[in-house]
C-alpha positions as CSV (number, residue, x, y, z in Angstrom):
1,X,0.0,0.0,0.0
2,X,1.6,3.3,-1.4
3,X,1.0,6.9,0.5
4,X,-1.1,8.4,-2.8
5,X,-4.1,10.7,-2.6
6,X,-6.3,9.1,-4.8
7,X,-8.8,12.5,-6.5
8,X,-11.8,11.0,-8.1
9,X,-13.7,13.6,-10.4
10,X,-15.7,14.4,-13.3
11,X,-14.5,15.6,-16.6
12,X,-16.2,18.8,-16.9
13,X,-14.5,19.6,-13.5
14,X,-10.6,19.3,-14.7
15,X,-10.0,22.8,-13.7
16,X,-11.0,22.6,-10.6
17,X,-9.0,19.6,-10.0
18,X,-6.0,21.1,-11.5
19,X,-5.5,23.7,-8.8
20,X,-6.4,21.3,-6.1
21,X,-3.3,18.9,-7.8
22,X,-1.1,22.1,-8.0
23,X,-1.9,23.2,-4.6
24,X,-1.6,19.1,-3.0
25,X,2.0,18.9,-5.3
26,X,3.8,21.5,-4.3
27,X,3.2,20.9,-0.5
28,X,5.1,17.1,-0.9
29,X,1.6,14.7,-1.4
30,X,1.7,12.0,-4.2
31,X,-1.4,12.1,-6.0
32,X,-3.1,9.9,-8.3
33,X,-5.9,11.6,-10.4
34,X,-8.4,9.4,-12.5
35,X,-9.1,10.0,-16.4
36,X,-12.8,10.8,-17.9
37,X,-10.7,10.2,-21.2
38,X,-9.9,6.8,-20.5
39,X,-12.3,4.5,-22.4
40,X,-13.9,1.6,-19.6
41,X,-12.8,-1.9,-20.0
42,X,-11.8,-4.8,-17.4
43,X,-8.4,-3.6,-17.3
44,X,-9.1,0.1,-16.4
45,X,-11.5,-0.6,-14.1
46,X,-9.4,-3.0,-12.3
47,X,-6.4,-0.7,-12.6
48,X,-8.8,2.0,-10.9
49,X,-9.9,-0.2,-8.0
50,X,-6.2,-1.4,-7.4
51,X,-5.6,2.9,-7.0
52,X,-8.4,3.3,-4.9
53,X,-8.1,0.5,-2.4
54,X,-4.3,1.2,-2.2
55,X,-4.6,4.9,-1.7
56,X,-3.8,6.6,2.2
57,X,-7.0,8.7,1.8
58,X,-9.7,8.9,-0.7
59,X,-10.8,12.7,-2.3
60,X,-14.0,12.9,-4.7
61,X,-14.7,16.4,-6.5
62,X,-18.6,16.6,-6.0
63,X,-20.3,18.5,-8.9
64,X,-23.9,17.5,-10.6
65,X,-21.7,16.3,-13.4
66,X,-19.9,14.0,-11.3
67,X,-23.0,13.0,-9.6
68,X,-24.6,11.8,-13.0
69,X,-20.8,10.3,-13.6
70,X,-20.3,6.2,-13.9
71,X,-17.3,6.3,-13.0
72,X,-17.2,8.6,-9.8
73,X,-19.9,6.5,-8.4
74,X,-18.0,3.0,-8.8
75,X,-15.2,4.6,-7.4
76,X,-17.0,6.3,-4.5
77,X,-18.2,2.8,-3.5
78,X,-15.2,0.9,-3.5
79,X,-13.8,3.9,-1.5
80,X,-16.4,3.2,1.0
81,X,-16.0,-0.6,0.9
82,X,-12.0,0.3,1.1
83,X,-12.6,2.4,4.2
84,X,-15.2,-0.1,6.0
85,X,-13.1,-3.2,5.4
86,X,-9.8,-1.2,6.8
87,X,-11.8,0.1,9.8
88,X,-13.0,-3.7,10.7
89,X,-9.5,-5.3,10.3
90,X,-7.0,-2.7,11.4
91,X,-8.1,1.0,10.9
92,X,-5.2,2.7,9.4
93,X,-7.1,5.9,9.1
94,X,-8.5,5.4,5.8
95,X,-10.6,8.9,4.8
96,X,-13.3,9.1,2.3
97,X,-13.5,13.3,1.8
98,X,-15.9,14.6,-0.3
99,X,-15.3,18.2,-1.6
100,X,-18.4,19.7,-2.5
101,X,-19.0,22.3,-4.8
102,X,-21.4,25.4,-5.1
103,X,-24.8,24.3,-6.6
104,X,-25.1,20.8,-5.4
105,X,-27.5,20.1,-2.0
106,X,-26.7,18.4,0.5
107,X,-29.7,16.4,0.0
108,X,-28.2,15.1,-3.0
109,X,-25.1,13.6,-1.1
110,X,-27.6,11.0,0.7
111,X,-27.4,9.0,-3.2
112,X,-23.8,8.0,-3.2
113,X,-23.3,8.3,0.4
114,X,-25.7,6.3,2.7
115,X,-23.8,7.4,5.7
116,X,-22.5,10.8,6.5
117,X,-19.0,11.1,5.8
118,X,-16.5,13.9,5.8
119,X,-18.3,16.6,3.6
120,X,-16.4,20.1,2.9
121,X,-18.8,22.6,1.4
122,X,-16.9,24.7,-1.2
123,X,-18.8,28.5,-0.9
124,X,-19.2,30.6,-4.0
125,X,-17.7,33.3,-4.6
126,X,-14.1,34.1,-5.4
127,X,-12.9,33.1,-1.7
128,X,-14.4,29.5,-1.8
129,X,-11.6,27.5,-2.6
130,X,-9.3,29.3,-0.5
131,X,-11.6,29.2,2.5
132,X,-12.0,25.0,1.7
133,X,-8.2,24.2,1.4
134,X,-7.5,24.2,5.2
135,X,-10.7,22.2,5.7
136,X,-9.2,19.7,3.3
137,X,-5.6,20.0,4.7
138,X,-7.0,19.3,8.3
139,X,-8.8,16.3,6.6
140,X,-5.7,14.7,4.7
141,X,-4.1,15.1,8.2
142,X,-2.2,17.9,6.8
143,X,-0.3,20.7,8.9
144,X,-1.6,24.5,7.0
145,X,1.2,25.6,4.9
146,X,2.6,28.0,7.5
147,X,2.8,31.0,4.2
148,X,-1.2,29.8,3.6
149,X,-3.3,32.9,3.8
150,X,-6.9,32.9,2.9
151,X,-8.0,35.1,-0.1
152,X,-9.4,39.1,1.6
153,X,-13.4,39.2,1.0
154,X,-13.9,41.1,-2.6
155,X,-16.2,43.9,-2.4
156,X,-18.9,43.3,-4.8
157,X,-19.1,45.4,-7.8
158,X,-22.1,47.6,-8.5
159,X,-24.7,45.7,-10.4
160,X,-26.7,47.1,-13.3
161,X,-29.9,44.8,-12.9
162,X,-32.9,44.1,-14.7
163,X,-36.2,42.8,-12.5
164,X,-39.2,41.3,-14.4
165,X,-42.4,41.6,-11.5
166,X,-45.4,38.9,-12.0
167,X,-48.5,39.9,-10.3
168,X,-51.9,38.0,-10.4
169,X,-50.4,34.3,-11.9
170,X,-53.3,32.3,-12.6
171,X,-53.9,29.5,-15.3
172,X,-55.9,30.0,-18.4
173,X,-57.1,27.3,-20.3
174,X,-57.7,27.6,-24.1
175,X,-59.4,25.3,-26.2
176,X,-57.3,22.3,-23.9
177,X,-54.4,23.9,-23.6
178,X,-53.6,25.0,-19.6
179,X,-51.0,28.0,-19.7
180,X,-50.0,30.4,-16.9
181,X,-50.6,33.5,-17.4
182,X,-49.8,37.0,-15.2
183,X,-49.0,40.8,-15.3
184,X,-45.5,41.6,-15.8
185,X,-43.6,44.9,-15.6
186,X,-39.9,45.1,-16.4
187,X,-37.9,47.1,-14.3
188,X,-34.1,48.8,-15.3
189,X,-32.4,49.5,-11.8
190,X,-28.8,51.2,-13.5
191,X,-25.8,50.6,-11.3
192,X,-24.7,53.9,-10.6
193,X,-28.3,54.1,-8.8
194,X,-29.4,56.9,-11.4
195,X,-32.9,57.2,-12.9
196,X,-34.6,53.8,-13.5
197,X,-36.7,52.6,-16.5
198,X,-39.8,50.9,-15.9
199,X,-42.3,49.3,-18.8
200,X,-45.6,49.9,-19.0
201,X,-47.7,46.9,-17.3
202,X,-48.0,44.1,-20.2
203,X,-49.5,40.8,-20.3
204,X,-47.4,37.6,-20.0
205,X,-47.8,34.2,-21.4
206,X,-45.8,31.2,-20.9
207,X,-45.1,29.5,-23.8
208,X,-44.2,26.2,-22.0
209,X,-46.9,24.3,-20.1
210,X,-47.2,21.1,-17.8
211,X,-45.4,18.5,-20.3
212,X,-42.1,21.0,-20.6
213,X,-42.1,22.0,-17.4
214,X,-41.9,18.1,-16.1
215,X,-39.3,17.3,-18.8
216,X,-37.0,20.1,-17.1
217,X,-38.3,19.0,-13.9
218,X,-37.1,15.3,-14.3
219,X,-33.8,16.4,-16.3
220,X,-32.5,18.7,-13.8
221,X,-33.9,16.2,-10.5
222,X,-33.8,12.6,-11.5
223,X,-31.6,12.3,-14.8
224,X,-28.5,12.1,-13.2
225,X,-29.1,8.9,-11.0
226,X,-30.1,6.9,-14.1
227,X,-28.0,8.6,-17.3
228,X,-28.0,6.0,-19.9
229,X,-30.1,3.7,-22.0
230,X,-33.6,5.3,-22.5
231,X,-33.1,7.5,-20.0
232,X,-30.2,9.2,-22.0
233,X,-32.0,9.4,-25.1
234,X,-34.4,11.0,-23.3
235,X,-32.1,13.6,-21.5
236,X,-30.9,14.2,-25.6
237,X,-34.3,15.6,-26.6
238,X,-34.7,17.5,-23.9
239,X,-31.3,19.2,-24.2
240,X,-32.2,20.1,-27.8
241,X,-35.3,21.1,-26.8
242,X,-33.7,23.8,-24.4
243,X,-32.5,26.7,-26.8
244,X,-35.7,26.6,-28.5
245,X,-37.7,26.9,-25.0
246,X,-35.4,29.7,-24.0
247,X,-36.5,31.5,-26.6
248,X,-39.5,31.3,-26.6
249,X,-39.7,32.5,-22.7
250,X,-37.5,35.6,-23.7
251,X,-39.8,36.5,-26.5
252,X,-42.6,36.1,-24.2
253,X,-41.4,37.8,-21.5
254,X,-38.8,40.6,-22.6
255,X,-39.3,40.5,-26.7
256,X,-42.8,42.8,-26.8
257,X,-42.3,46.9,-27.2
258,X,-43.7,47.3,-23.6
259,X,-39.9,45.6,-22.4
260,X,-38.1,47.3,-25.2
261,X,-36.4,50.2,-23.6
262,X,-35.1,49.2,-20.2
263,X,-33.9,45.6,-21.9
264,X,-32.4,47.8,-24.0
265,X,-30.6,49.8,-21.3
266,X,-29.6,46.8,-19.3
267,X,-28.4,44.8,-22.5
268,X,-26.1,48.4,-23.2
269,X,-24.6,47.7,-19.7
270,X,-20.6,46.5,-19.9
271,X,-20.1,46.2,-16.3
272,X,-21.6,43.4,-13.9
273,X,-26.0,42.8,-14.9
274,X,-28.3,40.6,-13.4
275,X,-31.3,39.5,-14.3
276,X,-33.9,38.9,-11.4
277,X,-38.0,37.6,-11.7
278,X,-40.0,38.7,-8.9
279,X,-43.2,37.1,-8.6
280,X,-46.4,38.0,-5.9
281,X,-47.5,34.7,-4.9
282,X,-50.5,36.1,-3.5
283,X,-53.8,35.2,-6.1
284,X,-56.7,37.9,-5.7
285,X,-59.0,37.3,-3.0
286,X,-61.8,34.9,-4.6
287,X,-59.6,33.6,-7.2
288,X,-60.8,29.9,-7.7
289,X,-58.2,27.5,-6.9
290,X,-58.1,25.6,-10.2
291,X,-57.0,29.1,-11.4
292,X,-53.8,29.3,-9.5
293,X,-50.7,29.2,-11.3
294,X,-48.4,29.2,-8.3
């Protein structure tokens, strides 16, 4: 048994793993990263159990991708067999650390770990990682680089941003075909805090109904614990489905003359723009339940 790190990760999430490599490297720890590129077969996937159950700790990059990733879930359970067979016979102190990054919920951890193990929450924002690496030092039963210093807060840049308000969402229905429906005024808050631009009050549509909404329902919620087969096929209609769908919610809500100019005036921004939907969730009194859209 050698005294390598063994980082399990997805693809899309090289970068990230890069600077953790860089960072682990240069303070004397012998890593071994596993490959996305690497086409499966019985001799890479015994090659990559061999690393894993001969590692001194075990790291795994949490991201959705890696969540939906083969690969990071066979490793993550032979980690976990690894860790609970050393613990029984002689405990040699074993780790299974998970690294977690922004976007991913904690409830999500629960469906490759059925116990809690050692979870380090990377925060967004550009301090995250530099806030996370002691936490994962202190977990590889590292001592902190004594020249470690974590990143100064960044003051946040003024933001030009665009808010589109929904009042009264309630469901229409129209020869069959449900759609929610509301009254939307777009608002142009400018950075420098100077005059805003607000629309005249316009009607607004969606363009997507119950069907769409459950396909990007089920692609963002349950696609990743079951991509292939069917399931992937699936997950490839819906993905070019997506551009047109976007689309056709920007043309409903910001493409009429009512949203012209302060879309305009935010789209003309070069410095940091959001774009925020504010919606009263609050139906008029009386309104019939089968008429909510919310």
């Amino acid at each position: 048994m050698d005294q390598h790190i063994f980082i399990s990760h997805s693809s899309q999430n090289d970068d990230v793993v890069k600077k953790l490599r860089e960072t682990l490297e240069l303070h004397g720890q012998l890593l071994w990263v596993d490959s996305r590129q690497l086409t499966g077969g019985d001799a890479l996937a015994a090659t990559l159990e061999q690393s894993v159950r001969g590692a001194r700790h075990f790291l795994v990059i949490i991201s959705i991708e890696a969540l939906s990733s083969e690969w990071v879930q066979r490793e993550v359970r032979w980690a976990l067999d690894e860790a609970q067979r050393r613990n029984d016979d002689y405990d040699d102190g074993y780790k299974v650390i998970s690294v977690v990054l922004p976007g991913v919920q904690p409830g999500l951890l629960k469906l490759l770990f059925p116990s809690e193990p050692l979870h380090i929450f990377v925060a967004d924002g550009p301090t995250g990682w530099s806030e996370a690496m002691p936490k994962i030092f202190a977990a590889l039963g590292m001592a902190l680089p004594t020249d470690w210093e974590t990143a100064a807060p960044v003051e946040a840049a003024p933001l030009a941003e665009l808010v589109l308000k929904l009042t009264d969402p309630h469901i229409v229905n129209t020869d069959g075909v449900r759609r929610a429906t509301a009254t939307a005024e777009l608002t142009y808050n400018p950075a420098d805090r100077g005059r805003e631009i607000s629309s005249l009050r316009y009607k607004f549509r969606a363009p997507l109904g119950p069907v769409e909404l459950e396909e990007i329902r089920w692609y963002i919620e349950n696609y990743y614990r079951w991509p292939a087969g069917v399931f992937k096929e699936r997950a490839a209609k819906t993905e070019r489905a997506l551009p047109q769908w976007g689309q056709a919610l920007f043309k409903a809500a910001l493409g009429g003359e009512s949203a012209r100019e302060p879309f305009e005036a935010w789209r003309g921004q070069t410095g940091s723009r959001r774009f925020s939907v504010q919606v009263d969730f609050e139906p008029p009194e009386g309104t019939d339940p089968e008429e909510t859209a919310l």
